[in-house]
N, C-alpha and C positions, 0 to 999 in steps of 0.2 A: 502419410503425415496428417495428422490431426490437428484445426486449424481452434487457435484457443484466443478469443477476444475476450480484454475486460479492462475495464476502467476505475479508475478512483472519481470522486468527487472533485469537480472542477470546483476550483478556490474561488474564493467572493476577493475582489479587487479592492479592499478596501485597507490595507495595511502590510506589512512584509512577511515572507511566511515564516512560522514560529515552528515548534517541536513539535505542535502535533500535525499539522500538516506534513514534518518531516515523516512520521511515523508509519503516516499511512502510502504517501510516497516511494518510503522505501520497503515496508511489507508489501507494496503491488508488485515495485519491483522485482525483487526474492522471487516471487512468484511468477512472474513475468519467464527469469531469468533461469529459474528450475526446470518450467516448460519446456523452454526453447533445449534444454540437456535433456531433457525426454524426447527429443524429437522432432517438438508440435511448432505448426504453422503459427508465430503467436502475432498478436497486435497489441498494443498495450495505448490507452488513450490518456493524455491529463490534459488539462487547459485550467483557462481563468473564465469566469463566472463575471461579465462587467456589467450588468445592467441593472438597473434598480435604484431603490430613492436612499439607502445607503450609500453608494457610490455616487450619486449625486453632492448629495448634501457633501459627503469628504469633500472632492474635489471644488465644491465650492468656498468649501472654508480653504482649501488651499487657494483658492485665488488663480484657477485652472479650470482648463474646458475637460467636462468628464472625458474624452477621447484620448489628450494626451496625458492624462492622468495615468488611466488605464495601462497605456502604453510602454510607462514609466513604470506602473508594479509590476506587467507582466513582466517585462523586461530583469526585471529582480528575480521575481519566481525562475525562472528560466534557467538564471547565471545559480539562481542554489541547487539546483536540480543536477547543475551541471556538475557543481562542484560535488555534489553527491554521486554520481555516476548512475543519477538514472536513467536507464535507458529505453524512454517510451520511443513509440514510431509514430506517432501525434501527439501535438498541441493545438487545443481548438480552443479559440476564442470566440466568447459571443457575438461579438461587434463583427463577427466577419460576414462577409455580404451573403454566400451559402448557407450561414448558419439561418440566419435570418429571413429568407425564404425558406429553409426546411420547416422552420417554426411557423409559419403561416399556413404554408401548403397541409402543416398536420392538423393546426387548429382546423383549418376547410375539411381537412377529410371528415375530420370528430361529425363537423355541423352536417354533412353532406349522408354520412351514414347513417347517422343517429341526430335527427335534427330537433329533437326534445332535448338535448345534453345541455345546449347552452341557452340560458332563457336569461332576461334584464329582472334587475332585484335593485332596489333601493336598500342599503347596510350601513347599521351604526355597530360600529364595533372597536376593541382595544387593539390597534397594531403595532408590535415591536418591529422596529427598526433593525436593529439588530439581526432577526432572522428574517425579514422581510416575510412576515405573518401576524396574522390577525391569531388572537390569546384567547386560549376560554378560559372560566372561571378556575379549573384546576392546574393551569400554567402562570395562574400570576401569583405572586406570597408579597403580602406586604405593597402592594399597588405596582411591583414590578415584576419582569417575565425571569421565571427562577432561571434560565440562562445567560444573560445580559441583565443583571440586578441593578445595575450603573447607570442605565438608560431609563428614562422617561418614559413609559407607555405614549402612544396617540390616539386620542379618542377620533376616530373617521368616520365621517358620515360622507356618502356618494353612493351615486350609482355607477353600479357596472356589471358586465356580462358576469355568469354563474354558472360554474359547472357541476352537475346535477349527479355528484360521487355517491350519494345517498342508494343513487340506484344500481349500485355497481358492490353495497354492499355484500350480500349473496355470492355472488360471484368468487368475491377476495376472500369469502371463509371457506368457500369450498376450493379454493385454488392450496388455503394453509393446509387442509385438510387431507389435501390429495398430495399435495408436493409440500410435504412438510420443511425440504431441504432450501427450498425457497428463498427462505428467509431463517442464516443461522448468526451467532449461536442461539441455541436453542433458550435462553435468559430472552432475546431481544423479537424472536416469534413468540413468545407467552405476550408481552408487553406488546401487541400488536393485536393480537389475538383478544385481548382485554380492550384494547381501541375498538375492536369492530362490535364485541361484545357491548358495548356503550351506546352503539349506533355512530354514525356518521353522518355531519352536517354537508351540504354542499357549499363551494369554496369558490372564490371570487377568482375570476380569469382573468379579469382585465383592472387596470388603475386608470382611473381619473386625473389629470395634473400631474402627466408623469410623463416627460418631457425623453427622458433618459431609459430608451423600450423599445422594444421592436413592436411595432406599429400593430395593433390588434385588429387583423382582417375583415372584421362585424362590425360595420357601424351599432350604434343606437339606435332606435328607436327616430329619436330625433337629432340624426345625423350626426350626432359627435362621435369622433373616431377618437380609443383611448387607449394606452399602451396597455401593452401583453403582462400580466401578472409575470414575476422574475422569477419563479416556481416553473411556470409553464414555459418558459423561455429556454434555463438551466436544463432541466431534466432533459427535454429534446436533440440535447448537446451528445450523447449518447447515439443518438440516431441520427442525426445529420452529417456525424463526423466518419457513418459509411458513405455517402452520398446521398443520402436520402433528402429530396424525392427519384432521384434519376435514378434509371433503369442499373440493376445490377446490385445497387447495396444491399440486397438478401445475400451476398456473396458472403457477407459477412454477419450482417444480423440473422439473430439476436444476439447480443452479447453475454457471452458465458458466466462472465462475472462482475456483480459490478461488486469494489470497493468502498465502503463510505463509514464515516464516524455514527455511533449511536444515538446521537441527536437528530439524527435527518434519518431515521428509518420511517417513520411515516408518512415523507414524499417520495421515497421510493419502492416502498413495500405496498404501501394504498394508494396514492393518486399517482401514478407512474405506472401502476400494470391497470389502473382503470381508464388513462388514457390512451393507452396501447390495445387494449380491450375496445374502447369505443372507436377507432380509429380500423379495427378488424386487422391489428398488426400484431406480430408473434413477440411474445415476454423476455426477457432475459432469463436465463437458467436460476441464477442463483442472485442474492443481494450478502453479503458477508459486512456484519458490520461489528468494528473494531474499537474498542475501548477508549479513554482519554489519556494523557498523557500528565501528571500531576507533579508541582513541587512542591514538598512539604507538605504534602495532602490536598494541596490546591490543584482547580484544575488553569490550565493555562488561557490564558484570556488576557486578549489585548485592552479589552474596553477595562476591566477589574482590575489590572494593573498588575498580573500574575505573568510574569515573559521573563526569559533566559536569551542570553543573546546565541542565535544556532550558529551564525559563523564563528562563536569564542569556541561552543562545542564542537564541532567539525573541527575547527583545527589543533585544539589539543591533544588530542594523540591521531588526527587523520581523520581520512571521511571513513575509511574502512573499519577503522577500527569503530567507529562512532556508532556506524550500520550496528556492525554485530553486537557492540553495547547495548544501543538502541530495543534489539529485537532479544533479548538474552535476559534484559529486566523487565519491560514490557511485555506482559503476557495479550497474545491478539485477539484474543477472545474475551479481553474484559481492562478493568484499568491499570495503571503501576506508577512507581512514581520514581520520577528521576532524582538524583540529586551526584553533586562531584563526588562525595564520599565512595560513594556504591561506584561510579565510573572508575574512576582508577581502581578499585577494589577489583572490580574483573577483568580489566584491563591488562592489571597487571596479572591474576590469577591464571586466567583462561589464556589470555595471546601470548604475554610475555612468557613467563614463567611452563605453560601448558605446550601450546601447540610450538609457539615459537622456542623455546628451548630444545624442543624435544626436535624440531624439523633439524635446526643447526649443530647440536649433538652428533645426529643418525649421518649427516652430511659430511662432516670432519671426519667420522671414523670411518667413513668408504672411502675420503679422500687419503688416510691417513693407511689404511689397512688395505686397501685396493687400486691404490694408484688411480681413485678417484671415477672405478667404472663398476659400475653396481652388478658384484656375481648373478650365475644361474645356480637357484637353489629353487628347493622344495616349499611348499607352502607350509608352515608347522603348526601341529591342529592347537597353540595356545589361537594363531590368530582368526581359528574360526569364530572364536566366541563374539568377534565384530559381527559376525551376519543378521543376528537378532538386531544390533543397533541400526546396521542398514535399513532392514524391512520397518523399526520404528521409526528412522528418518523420514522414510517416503509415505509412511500411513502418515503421518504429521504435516507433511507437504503436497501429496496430491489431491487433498480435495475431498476428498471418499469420508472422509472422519470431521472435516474441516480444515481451515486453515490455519494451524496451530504450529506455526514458526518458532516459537519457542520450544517448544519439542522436540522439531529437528536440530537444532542447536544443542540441543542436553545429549542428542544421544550423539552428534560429533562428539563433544565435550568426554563424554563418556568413553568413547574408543580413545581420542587422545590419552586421558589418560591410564587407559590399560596399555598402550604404546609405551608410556613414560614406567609403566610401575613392569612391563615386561623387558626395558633395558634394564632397570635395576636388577629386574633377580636374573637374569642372563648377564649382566655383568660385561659384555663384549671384549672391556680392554684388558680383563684379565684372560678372555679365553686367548685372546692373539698374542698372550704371553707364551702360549704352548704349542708348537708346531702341529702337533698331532691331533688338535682340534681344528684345522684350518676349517675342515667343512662346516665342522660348526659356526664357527664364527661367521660365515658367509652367508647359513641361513639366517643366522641374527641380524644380520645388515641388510640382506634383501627382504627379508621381512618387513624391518624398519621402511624401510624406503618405499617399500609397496602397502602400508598403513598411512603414510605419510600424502603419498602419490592419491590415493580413494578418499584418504581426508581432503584433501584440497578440493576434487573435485565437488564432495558432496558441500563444500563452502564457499565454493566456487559465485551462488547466488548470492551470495550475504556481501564478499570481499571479493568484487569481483578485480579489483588494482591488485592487493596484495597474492592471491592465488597466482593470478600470473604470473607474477615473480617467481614466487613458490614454484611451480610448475619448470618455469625455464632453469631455476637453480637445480631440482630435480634432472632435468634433459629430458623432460616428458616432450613428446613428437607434437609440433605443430602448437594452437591453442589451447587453456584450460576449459576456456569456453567451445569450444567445439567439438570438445570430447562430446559422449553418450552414456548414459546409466545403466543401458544394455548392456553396455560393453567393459563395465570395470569389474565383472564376476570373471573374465578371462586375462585382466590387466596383468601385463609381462613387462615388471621394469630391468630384466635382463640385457646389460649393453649399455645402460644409459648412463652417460658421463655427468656428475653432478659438479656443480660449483659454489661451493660454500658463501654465500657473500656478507655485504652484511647483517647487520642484526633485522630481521624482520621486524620484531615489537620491540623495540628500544623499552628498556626499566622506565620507569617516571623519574626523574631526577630527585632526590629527598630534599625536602622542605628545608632552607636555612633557619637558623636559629635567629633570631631577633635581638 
């Protein structure tokens, strides 16, 4: 068993989470969720991100101590998470007392190994709020930061500790160089790659007047002690959530993969393996960063005024369905844009109409033709033509090609529909018109049922509620989720008692007239 750690981006506490946070939530999960049916020992990590003069300032304009502020969004994240069925095996928060000495104990090791890394700097410079970073002149258009266009720049002057990333350039281009997989898709290492090309500034570790921090283990010079830069706090969230410092968390680190949207590839591709680097700790394998999420062309943004409400999404046609929606228009490897039109467009194409008609069909007429127990028949070579789909399922989901979830999606999509277009020219309820065809007929229904039974499974990461179902209306043995991948090239749904229930993907009900 092959133990497979990775994480998403812990969320910034500053608002309730939107679609794009759903997005990457549930492509970790998928992933997550694929693994665990390959086998592998998995760990899957999210949390919340609370510290910083963002979540300051919120909570104060609400009229609230940053703690129970916090408390209150995570508590939301948590209960969407749920209603989505993600299913990580941690939640770490920053404010937890562990996290907060792991982040200490790292910053000591950095100063302890390499004690040039952090030196004192007096800094005037533009900081957004927003991302909790200071702007250089090619991140601001028009006096604001082209991400949070809404906000205010802050002109900051202070001093504070300085981490010396300048000297860790080298380093990060021969690291792209030699492990180019490092950092995919390959759009967001070019775009990295052109950052190192530019040179690298060294970046401020610690803030001044920053109340809301885990306590920066380096005094000054002259004794003031200033909170931990919320860059250097976050990222650490990754490693502390093995145990780290205590004895053992190599058990687990490094992390195989981490998750994160394409706006944050430059704290985790550069200053995240150069603090790992100066600290003499091992890198994560890969960073895989995932597109935006846009409506109408926009991208989604609380401060811009650009949100969809995700509990109206979710529960429109279900959280499963939502998933698959979700991941089926959203391509992972770059952006897509959501809108209702397109939702129920596939909605209804793909589940209802596709997979779902075609499961409830195949189920009727073994309930109908076989007294509801799925014959022993032959395999027929139309359904080999699925095994090209399968092997392009799993190049799309394991990693090796990238993480390109929408791929495995097309090429289920794909079988289903050679399932639906091989009941039509097989025709079943005219062959059980003829006695003398019975065999026949029996290979057409085990067939069915055994396309049906491998669909599920390999959709099994996407819908992991509705599978189930699937699965037990089928009489598949035991879990969908606990089946194995290994194990569906021998899959014998011979004996299995199916029960038709009801409609999997209900039609959308048609629009009244006005």
């Amino acid at each position: 068993m092959s133990r497979f750690y990775l994480t998403t981006a812990i969320d910034y506490a500053n608002g309730d989470p939107h679609l794009g946070h759903a997005l990457e939530k549930i492509g970790a999960d998928v992933i997550a969720r694929y693994r665990r049916l390959c086998g592998d020992d998995v760990h899957l990590l999210i949390g919340m991100d609370e510290h910083g003069q963002k979540v300051q300032q919120t909570a104060a304009k609400d009229g609230v101590a940053p703690q129970a502020f916090t408390d209150t969004i995570a508590a939301r994240f948590q209960a969407t998470w749920a209603k989505l069925g993600i299913s990580y095996d941690q939640f770490i928060r920053t404010t937890e007392v562990h996290h907060k000495a792991g982040v200490q104990a790292l910053i000591r090791m950095i100063a302890e190994r390499n004690p040039d890394d952090f030196y004192e700097r007096s800094y005037t410079g533009m900081y957004c709020v927003g991302c909790e970073a200071f702007k250089q002149d090619a991140d601001i258009v028009d006096g604001t930061c082209v991400l949070h266009p809404t906000r205010v720049l802050e002109e900051v002057e202070e001093r504070n500790w300085f981490f010396r990333l300048s000297k860790y350039q080298p380093f990060l281009q021969e690291l792209l160089a030699s492990h180019p997989t490092f950092i995919e898709p390959e759009s967001r290492r070019n775009e990295i790659l052109g950052l190192l090309n530019q040179g690298l500034d060294d970046i401020s570790a610690s803030r001044a007047r920053l109340d809301w921090a885990v306590p920066f283990p380096l005094p000054l010079s002259n004794g003031e002690t200033q909170g931990t830069y919320v860059w250097f706090d976050a990222l650490p969230s990754y490693l502390t959530a093995t145990g780290f410092p205590d004895a053992g968390f190599d058990a687990r680190w490094p992390a195989d993969l981490h998750i994160i949207g394409k706006d944050i590839t430059r704290f985790h591709v550069v200053i995240w393996p150069a603090m790992l680097q100066a600290a003499g700790l091992p890198l994560p394998r890969q960073v895989w960063a995932h597109g935006f999420v846009q409506l109408g062309g926009e991208r989604f943004s609380k401060s811009a005024g650009v949100k969809l409400d995700l509990g109206e999404a979710i529960d429109r046609f279900g959280a499963d369905a939502f998933r698959y929606v979700l991941l089926r228009e959203v391509p992972f490897d770059g952006d897509g844009n959501f809108s209702w039109e397109r939702f129920e467009e596939r909605y209804t194409s793909d589940l209802a109409n596709a997979f779902g008609n075609l499961a409830s069909r195949a189920m009727a007429m073994v309930e109908k033709y076989c007294g509801g127990v799925v014959p022993a028949a032959a395999r027929p070579d139309a359904e080999r033509e699925d095994d090209a789909d399968v092997a392009a399922y799993h190049a799309a989901m394991h990693g090796e090609q990238g993480w390109l979830l929408h791929d495995g999606l097309s090429a289920v999509y794909r079988m289903t529909q050679r399932a639906n277009e091989y009941t039509a020219a097989t025709a079943p309820w005219t062959v059980a018109k003829d006695p003398s065809r019975r065999a026949d007929l029996e290979q057409i229904l085990a067939s069915l049922i055994r396309r049906i039974a491998t669909q599920t499974v390999l959709l099994a990461p996407f819908m992991p509620q509705k599978t189930e179902q699937v699965w037990a209306q089928l009489g598949g043995p035991g879990r969908v989720s606990a089946q194995r991948f290994d194990a569906l090239t021998a899959l014998d749904v011979t004996g299995w008692t199916v029960s038709k229930g009801e409609p999997l993907f209900p039609r959308p009900e048609p629009a009244k007239a006005s």
